[in-house]
Backbone bond lengths (Angstrom), bond angles and torsions (degrees), N, CA, C in turn:
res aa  C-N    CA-C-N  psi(-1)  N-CA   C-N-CA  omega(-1)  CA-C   N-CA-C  phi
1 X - - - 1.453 - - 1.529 108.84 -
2 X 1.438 112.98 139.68 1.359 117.09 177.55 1.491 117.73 -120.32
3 X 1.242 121.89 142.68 1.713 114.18 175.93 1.022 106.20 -102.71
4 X 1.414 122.64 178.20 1.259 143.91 168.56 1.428 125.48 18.25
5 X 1.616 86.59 -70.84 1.467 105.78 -175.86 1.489 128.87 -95.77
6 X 1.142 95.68 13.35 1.969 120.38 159.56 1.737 91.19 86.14
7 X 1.495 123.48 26.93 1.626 107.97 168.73 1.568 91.60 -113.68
8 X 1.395 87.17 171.50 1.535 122.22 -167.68 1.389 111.18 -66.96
9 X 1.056 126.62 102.45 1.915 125.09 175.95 1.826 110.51 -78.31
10 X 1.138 106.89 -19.34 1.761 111.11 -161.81 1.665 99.79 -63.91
11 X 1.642 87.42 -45.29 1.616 93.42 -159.71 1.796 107.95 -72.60
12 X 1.223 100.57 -24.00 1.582 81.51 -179.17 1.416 120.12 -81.05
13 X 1.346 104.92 -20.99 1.880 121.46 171.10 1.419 107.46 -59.79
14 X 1.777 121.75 -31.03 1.103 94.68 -176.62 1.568 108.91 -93.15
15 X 1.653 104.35 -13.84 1.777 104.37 -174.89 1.384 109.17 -72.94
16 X 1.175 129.32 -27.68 1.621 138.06 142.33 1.482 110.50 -6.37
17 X 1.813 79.36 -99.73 1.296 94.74 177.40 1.954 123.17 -38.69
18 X 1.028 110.64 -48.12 1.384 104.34 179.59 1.586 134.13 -75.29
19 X 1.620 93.90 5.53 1.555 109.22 -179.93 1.580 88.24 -95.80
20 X 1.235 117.28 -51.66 1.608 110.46 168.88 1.301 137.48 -12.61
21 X 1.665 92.19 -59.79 1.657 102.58 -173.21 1.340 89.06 -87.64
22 X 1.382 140.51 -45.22 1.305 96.23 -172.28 1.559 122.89 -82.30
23 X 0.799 119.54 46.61 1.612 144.07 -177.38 1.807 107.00 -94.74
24 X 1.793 85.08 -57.88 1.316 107.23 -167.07 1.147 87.04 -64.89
25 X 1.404 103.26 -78.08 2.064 104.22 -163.09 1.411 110.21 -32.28
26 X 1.536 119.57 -57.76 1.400 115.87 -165.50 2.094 107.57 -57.58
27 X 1.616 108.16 -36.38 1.392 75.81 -174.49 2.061 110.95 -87.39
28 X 1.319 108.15 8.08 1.805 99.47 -172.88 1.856 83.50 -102.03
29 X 1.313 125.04 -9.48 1.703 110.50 158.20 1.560 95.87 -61.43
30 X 1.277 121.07 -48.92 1.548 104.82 -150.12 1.233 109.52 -98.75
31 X 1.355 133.56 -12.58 1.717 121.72 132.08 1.079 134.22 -57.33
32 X 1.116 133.35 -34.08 1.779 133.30 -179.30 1.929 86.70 -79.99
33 X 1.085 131.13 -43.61 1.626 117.20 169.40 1.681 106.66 -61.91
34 X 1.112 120.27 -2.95 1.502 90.26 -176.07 1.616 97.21 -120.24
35 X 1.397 126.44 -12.88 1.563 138.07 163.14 1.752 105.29 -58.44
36 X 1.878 95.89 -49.32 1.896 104.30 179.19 1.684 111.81 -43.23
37 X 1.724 105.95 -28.93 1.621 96.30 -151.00 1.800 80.55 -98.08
38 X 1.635 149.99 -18.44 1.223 115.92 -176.44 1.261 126.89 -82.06
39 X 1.375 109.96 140.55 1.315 135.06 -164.07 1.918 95.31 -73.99
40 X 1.383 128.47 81.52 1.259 131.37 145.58 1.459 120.36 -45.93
41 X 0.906 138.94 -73.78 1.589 159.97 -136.71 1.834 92.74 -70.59
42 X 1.470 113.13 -13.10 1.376 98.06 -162.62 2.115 85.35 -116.98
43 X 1.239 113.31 -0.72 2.081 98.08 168.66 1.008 100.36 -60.62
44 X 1.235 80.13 169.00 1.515 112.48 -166.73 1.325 128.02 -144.96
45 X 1.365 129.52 87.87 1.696 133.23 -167.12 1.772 110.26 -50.19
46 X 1.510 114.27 102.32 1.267 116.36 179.84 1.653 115.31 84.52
47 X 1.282 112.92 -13.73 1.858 131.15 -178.51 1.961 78.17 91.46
48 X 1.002 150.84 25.56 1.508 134.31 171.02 1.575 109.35 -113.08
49 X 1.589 122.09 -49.18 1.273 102.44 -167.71 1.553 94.96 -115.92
50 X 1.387 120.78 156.39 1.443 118.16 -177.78 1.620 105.17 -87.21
51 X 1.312 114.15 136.26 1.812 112.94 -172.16 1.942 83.98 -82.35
52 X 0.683 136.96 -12.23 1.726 130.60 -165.52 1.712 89.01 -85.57
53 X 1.060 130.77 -36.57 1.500 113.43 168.10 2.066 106.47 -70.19
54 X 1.848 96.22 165.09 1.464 104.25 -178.16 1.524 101.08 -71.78
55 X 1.291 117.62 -6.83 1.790 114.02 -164.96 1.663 80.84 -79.41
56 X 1.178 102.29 -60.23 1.685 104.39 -144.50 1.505 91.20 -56.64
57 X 1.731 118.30 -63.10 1.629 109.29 -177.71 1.578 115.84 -33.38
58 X 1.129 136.71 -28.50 0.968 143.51 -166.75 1.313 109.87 -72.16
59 X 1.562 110.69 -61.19 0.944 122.70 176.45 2.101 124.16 -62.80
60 X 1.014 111.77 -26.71 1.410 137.24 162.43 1.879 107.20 -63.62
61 X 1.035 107.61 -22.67 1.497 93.47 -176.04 1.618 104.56 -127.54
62 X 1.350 120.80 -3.91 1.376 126.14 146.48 1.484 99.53 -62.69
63 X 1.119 134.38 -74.26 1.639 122.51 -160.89 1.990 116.97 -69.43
64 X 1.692 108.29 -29.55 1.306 104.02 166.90 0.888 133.17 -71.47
65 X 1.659 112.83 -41.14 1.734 129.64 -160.36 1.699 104.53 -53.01
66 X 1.541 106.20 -73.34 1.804 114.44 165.87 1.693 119.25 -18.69
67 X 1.012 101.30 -39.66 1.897 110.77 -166.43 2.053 88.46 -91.79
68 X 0.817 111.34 -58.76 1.289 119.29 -174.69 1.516 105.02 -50.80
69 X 0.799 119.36 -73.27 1.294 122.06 162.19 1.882 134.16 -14.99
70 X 1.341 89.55 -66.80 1.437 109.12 152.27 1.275 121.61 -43.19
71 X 1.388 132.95 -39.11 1.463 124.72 -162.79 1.590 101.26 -124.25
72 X 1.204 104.42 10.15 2.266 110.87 168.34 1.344 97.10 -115.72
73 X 1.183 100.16 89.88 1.743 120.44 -166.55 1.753 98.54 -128.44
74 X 0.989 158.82 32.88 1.734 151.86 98.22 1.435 87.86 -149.35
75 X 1.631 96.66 -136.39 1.690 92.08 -165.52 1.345 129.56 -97.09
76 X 1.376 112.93 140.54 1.394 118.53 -169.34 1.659 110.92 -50.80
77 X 1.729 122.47 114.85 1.256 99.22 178.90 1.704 135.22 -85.74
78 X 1.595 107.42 125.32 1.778 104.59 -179.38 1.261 114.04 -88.39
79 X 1.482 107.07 129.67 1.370 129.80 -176.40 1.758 99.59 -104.27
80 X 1.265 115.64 103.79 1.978 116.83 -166.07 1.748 88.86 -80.40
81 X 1.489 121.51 137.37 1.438 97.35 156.14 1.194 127.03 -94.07
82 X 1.971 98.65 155.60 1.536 109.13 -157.84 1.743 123.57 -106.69
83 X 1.574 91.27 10.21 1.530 95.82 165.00 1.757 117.92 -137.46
84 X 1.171 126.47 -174.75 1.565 125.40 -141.97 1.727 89.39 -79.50
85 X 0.804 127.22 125.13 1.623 119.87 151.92 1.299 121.86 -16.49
86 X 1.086 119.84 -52.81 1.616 114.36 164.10 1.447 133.29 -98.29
87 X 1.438 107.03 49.17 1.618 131.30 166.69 1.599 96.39 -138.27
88 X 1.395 118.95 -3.94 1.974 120.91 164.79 1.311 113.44 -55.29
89 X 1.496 124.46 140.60 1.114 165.85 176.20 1.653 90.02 -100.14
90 X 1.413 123.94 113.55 1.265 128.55 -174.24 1.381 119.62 -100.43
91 X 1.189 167.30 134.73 1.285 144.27 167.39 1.946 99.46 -126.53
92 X 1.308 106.69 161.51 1.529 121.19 166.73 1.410 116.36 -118.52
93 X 1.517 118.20 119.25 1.442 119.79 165.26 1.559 117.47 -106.63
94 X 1.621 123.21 123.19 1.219 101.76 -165.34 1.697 98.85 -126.41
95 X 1.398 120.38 124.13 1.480 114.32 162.67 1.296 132.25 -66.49
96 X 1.382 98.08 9.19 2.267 105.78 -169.25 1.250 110.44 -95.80
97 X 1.989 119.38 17.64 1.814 110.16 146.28 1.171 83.13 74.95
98 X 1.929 124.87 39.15 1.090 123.48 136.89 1.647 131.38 -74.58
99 X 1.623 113.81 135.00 1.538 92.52 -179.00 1.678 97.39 -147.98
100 X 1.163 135.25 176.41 1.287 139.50 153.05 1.724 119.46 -71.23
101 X 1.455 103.74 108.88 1.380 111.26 -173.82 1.438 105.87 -40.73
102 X 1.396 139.05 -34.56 1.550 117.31 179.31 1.346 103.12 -60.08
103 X 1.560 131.45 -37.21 1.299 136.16 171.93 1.248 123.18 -9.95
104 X 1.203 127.57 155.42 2.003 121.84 155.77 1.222 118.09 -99.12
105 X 1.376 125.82 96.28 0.931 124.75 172.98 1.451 137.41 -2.27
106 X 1.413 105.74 149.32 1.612 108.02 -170.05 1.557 101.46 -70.81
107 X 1.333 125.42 167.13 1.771 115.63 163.14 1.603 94.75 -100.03
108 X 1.793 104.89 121.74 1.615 102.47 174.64 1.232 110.74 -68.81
109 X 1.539 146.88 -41.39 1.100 119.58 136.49 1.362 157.59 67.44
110 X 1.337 83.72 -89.74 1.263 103.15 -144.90 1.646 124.63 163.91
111 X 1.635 126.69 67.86 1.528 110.74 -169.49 1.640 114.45 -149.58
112 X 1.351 115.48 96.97 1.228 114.63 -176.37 1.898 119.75 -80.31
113 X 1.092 95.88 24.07 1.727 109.67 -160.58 1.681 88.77 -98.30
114 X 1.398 114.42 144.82 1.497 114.35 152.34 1.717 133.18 -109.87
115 X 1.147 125.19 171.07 1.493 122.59 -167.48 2.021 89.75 -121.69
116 X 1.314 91.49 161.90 1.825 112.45 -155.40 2.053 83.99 -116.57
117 X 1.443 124.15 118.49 1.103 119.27 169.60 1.513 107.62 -126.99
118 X 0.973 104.65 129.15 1.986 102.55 -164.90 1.478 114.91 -83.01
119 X 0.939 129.20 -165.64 1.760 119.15 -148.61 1.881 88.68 -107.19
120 X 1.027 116.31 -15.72 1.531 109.93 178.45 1.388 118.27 -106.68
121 X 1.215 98.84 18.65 2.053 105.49 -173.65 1.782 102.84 -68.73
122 X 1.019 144.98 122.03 1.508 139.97 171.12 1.444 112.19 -101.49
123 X 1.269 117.83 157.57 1.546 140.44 -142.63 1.360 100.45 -54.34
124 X 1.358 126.90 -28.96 1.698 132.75 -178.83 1.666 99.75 -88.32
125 X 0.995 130.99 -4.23 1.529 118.43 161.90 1.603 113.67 -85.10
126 X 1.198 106.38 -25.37 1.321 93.76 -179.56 1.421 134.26 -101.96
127 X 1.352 121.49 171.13 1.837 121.70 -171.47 1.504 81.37 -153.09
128 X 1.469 82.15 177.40 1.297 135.31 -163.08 1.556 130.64 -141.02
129 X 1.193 99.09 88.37 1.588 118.79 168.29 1.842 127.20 -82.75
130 X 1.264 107.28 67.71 1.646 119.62 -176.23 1.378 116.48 -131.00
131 X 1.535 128.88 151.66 1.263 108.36 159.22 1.280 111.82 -150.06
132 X 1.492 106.42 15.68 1.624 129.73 159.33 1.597 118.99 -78.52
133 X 1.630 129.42 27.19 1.137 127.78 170.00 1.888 99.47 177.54
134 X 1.400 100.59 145.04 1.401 114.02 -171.45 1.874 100.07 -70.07
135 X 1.810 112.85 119.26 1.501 121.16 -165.60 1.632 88.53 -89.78
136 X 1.300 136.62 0.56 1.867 111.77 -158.55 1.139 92.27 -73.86
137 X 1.520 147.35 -22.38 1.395 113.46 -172.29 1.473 104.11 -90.72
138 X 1.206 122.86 -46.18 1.407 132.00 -177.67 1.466 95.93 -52.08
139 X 1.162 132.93 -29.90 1.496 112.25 173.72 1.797 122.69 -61.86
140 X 1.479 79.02 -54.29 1.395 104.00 174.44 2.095 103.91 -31.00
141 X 1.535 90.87 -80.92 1.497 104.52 174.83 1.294 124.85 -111.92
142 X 1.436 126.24 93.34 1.280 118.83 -170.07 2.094 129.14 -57.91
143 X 1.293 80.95 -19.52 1.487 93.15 154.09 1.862 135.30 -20.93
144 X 1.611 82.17 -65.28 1.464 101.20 171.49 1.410 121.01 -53.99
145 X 1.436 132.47 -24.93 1.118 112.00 -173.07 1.591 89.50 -132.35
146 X 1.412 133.13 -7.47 1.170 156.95 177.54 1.822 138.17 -127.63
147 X 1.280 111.18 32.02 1.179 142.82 171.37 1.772 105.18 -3.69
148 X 1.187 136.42 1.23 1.671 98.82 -176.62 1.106 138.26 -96.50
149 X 0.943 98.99 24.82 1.764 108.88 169.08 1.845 112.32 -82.71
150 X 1.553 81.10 -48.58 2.084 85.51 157.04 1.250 125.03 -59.10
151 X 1.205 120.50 -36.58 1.208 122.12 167.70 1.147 126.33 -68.21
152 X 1.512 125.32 -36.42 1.609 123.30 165.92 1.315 111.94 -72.47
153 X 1.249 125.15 -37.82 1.974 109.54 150.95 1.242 127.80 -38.63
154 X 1.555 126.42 -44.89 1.191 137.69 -179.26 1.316 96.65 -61.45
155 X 1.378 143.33 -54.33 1.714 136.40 170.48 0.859 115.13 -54.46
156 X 1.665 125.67 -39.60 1.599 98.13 -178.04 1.042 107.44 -88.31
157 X 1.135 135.82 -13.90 1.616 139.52 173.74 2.054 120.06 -63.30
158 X 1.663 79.49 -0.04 1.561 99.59 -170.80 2.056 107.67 45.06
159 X 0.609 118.36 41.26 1.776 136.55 173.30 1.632 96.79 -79.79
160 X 1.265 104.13 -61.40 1.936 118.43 161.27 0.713 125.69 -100.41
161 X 1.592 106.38 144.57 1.683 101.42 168.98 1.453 117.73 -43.02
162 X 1.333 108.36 -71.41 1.807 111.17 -164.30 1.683 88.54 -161.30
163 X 1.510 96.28 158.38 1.652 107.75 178.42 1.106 94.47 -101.01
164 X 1.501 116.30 133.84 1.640 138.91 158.95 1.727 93.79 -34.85
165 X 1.763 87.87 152.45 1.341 99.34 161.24 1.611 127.47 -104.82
166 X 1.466 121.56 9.67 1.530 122.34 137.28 1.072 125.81 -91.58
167 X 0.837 125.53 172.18 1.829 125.07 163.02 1.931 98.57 -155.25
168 X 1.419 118.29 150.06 1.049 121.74 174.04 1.439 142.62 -137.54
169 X 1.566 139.04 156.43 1.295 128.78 -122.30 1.449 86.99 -142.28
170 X 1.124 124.52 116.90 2.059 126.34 161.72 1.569 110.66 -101.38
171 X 0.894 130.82 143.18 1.476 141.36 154.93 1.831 121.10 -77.45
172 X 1.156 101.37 -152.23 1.298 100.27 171.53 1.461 132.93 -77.74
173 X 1.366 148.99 77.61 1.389 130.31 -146.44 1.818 98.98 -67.97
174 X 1.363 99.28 158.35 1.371 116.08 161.78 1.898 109.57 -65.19
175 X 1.235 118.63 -58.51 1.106 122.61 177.09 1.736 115.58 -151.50
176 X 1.238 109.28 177.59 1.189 104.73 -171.17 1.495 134.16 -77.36
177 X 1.895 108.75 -27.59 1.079 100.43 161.66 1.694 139.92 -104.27
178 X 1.875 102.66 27.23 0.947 95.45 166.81 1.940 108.91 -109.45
179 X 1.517 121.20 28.26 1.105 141.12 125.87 1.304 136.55 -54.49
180 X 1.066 97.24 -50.31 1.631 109.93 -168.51 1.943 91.38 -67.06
181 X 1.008 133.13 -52.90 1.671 139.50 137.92 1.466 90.56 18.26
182 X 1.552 111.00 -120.48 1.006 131.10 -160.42 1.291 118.20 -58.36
183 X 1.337 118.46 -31.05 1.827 126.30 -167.91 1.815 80.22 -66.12
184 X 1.163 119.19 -41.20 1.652 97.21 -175.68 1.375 124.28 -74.73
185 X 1.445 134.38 -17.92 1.352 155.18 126.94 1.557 89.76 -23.72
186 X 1.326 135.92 -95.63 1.380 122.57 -164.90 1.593 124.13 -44.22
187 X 1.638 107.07 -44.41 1.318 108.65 167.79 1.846 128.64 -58.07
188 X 1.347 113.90 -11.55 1.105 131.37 165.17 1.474 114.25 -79.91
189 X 1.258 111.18 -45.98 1.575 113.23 -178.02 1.704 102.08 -75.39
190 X 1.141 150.56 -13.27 1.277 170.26 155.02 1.646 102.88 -55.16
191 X 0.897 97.62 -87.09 1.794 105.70 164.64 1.214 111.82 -31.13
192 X 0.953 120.52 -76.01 1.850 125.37 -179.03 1.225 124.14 -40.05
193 X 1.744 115.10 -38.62 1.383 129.25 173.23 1.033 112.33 -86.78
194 X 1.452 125.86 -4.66 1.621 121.23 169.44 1.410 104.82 81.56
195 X 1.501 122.91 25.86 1.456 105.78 169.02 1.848 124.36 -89.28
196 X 1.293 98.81 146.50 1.523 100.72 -150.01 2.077 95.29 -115.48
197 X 1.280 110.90 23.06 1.604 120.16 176.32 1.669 107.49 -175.93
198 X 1.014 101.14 129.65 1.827 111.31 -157.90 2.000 76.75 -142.69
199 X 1.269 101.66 121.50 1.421 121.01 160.73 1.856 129.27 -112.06
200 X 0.705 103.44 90.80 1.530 125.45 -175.53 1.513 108.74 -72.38
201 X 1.999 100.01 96.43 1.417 103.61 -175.18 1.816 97.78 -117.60
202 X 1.338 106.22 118.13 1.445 112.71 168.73 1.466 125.66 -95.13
203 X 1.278 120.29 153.88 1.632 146.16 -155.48 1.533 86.87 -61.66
């Protein structure tokens, strides 16, 4: 197909398109590499029983399944996204009792509240308030359970548009629907900032 001006329109739709996917591919290579490197096998339900044994799974889906249950009530709604991966507005949500050490700590506990970590916080600002999963590697590299340093590669790597300027941190909830509370408070603050990809990395 030709426009106007007697050049070729096809070919750039498809060179488009093919910068796209490898957009895509390059950033779900570099999540499924950064899912490859966490150390599962070593959580820990409460820091007492290991969920990597059948006791502990067991025990992990006796206390979730009930709550879960409760809140998959018709159909889950899918939101497809509707612009290029690299015109995304990125955000990070993390349940691994990430917070900014000036922060106040999560209550291990017990804490359905979240903490606000801004898009330039680096690996020595942050902690970790959990005691439902083994932290030595996530200390080590907060990455693992708190990714943004990958993520600010992914921008300059133009892979994304740009990383949001919140990002956010949950602890342990007490239960599920006094989560569901606040996680919609975050989904509002998400909305407001116009972020158009929210990645949900858990402990």
């Amino acid at each position: 197909m030709r426009n106007n001006n007697g050049t070729s329109t096809s070919g750039n739709s498809e060179s488009t398109e093919t910068a796209e996917h490898q957009r895509v591919g390059k950033f779900r290579a570099r999540m499924e590499g950064f899912f490859a490197k966490r150390n599962l096998n070593g959580a820990l339900f409460f820091g007492l029983i290991p969920l990597s044994t059948e006791f502990g799974q067991r025990v992990g889906k006796l206390i979730s399944l009930p709550q879960l249950k409760k809140l998959a009530v018709g159909r889950i709604p899918w939101t497809p996204l509707k612009k290029p991966l690299a015109d995304c507005k990125v955000a990070l949500i993390s349940t691994s009792g990430v917070h900014l050490r000036s922060d106040r700590p999560f209550n291990v506990n017990g804490d359905p509240s979240f903490r606000v970590i801004p898009k330039n916080a680096q690996a020595g600002d942050i902690a970790i308030s959990h005691l439902a999963y083994n932290k030595t590697d996530a200390l080590r590299d907060i990455n693992l359970v708190f990714p943004i340093e990958r993520l600010r590669e992914l921008a300059a790597e133009r892979v994304i548009g740009r990383v949001a300027e919140e990002h956010y941190g949950f602890g342990l909830a007490p239960n599920a629907e006094e989560l569901v509370v606040t996680a919609k408070e975050v989904a509002r603050r998400l909305h407001e900032s116009r972020v158009d990809l929210a990645l949900l990395v858990p402990a």
